[in-house]
C-alpha positions as CSV (number, residue, x, y, z in Angstrom):
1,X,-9.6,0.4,-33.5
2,X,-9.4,2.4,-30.6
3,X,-6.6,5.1,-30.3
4,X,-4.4,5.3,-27.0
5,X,-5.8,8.2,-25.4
6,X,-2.8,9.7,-23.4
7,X,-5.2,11.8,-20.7
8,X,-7.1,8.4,-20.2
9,X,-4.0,6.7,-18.9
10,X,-2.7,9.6,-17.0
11,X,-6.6,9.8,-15.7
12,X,-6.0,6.1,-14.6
13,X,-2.8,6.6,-13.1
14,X,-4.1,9.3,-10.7
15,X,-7.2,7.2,-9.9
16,X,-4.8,3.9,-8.9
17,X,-2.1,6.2,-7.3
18,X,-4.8,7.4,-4.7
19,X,-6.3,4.1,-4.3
20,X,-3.2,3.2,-3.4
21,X,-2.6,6.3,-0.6
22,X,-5.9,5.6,1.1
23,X,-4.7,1.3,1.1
24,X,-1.2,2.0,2.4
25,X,-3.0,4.4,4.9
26,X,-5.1,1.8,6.2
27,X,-2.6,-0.8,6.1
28,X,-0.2,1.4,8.4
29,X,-3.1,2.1,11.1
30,X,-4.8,-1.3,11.1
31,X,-2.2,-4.0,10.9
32,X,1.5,-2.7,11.5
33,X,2.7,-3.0,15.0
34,X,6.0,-1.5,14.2
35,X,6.0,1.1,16.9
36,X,8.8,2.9,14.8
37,X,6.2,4.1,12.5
38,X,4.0,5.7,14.8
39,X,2.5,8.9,13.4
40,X,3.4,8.3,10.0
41,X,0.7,9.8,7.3
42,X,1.0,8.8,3.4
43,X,0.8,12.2,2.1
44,X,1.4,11.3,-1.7
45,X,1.8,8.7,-4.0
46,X,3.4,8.6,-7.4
47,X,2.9,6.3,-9.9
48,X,5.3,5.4,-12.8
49,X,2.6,5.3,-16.3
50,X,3.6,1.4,-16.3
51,X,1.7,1.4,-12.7
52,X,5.2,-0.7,-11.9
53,X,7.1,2.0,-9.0
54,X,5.1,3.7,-6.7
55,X,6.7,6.4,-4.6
56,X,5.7,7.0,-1.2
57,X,5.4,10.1,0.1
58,X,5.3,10.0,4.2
59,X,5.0,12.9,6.8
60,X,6.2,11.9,10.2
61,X,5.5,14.0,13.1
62,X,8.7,13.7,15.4
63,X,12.3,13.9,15.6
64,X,14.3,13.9,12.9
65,X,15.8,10.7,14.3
66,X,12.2,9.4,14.6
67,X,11.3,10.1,11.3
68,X,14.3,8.1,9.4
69,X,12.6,5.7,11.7
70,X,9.6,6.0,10.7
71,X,11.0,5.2,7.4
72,X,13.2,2.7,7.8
73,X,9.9,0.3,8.9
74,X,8.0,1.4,6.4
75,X,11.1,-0.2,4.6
76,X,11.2,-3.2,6.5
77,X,7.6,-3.8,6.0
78,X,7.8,-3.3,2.4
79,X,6.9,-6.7,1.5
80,X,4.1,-7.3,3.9
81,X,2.6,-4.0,2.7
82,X,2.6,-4.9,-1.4
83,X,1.4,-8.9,-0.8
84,X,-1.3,-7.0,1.3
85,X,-2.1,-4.4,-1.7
86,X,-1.5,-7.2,-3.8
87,X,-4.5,-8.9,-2.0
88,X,-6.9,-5.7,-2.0
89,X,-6.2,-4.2,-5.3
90,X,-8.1,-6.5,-7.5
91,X,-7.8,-3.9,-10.4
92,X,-4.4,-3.9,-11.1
93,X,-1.9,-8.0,-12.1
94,X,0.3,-6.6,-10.0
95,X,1.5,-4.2,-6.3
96,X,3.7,-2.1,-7.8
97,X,7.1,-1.7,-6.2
98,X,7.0,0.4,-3.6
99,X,9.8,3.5,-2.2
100,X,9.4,5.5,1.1
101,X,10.3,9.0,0.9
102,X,10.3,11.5,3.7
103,X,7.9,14.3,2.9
104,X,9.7,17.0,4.4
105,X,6.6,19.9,3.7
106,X,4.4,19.1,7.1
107,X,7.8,19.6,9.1
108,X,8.7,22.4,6.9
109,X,5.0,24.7,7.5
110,X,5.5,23.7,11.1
111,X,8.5,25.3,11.1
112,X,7.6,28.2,9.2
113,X,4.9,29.0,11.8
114,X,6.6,28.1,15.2
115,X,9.3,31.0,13.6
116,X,6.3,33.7,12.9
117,X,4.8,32.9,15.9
118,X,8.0,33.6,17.8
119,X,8.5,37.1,15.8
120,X,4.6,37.7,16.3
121,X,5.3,37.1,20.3
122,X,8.6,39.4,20.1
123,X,6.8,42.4,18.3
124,X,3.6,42.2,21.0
125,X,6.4,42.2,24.0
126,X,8.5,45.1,22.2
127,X,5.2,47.0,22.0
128,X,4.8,46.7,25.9
């Protein structure tokens, strides 16, 4: 008999986890019309070894009001999005449940080079 091969399930878990990110990515584009969600990108997705919970890493360009936003129809559309994976997964019995997380990186680097840009600007003019 066979021996659980712990790698094999982890390899498995990455494979489904970025099926999952490019699905969700599609769904988002092609059929939600919740304008709250806007420039939302799926930047990561991670997958509980049952395949049961799937977290849902999002980077939102915008506000920080418009991000919660973002998130909160991401939320709303939570069930539309799983019967759709559901649907398009035919490798998996079941969507796994899904949770929407800010990914606050993108906003982070953005930040982190709009501030050295400004320094970089302010040493050019001092050297004037």
């Amino acid at each position: 008999m066979p021996q659980y091969n712990e790698q094999m399930g982890t390899h498995r878990v990455e494979r489904v986890a970025a099926q999952l990110r490019q699905e969700i990515s599609e769904i988002i584009i092609r059929d939600l019309k919740d304008p709250r969600i806007g420039m939302a990108t799926i930047t990561e997705v991670k997958l509980t070894p049952d395949l049961r919970n799937a977290t849902v890493k999002v980077s939102v360009v915008a506000e920080d009001d418009g991000r919660q936003a973002a998130i909160d129809g991401l939320e709303h559309a939570k069930g539309f999005i799983r019967r759709e994976l559901g649907s398009r997964l035919s490798n998996l019995r079941f969507a796994p449940d899904l949770h929407f997380q800010l990914d606050e990186g993108v906003a982070y680097s953005v930040r982190v080079s709009q501030l050295l840009r400004e320094v970089q600007q302010g040493e050019s003019n001092a050297g004037s």
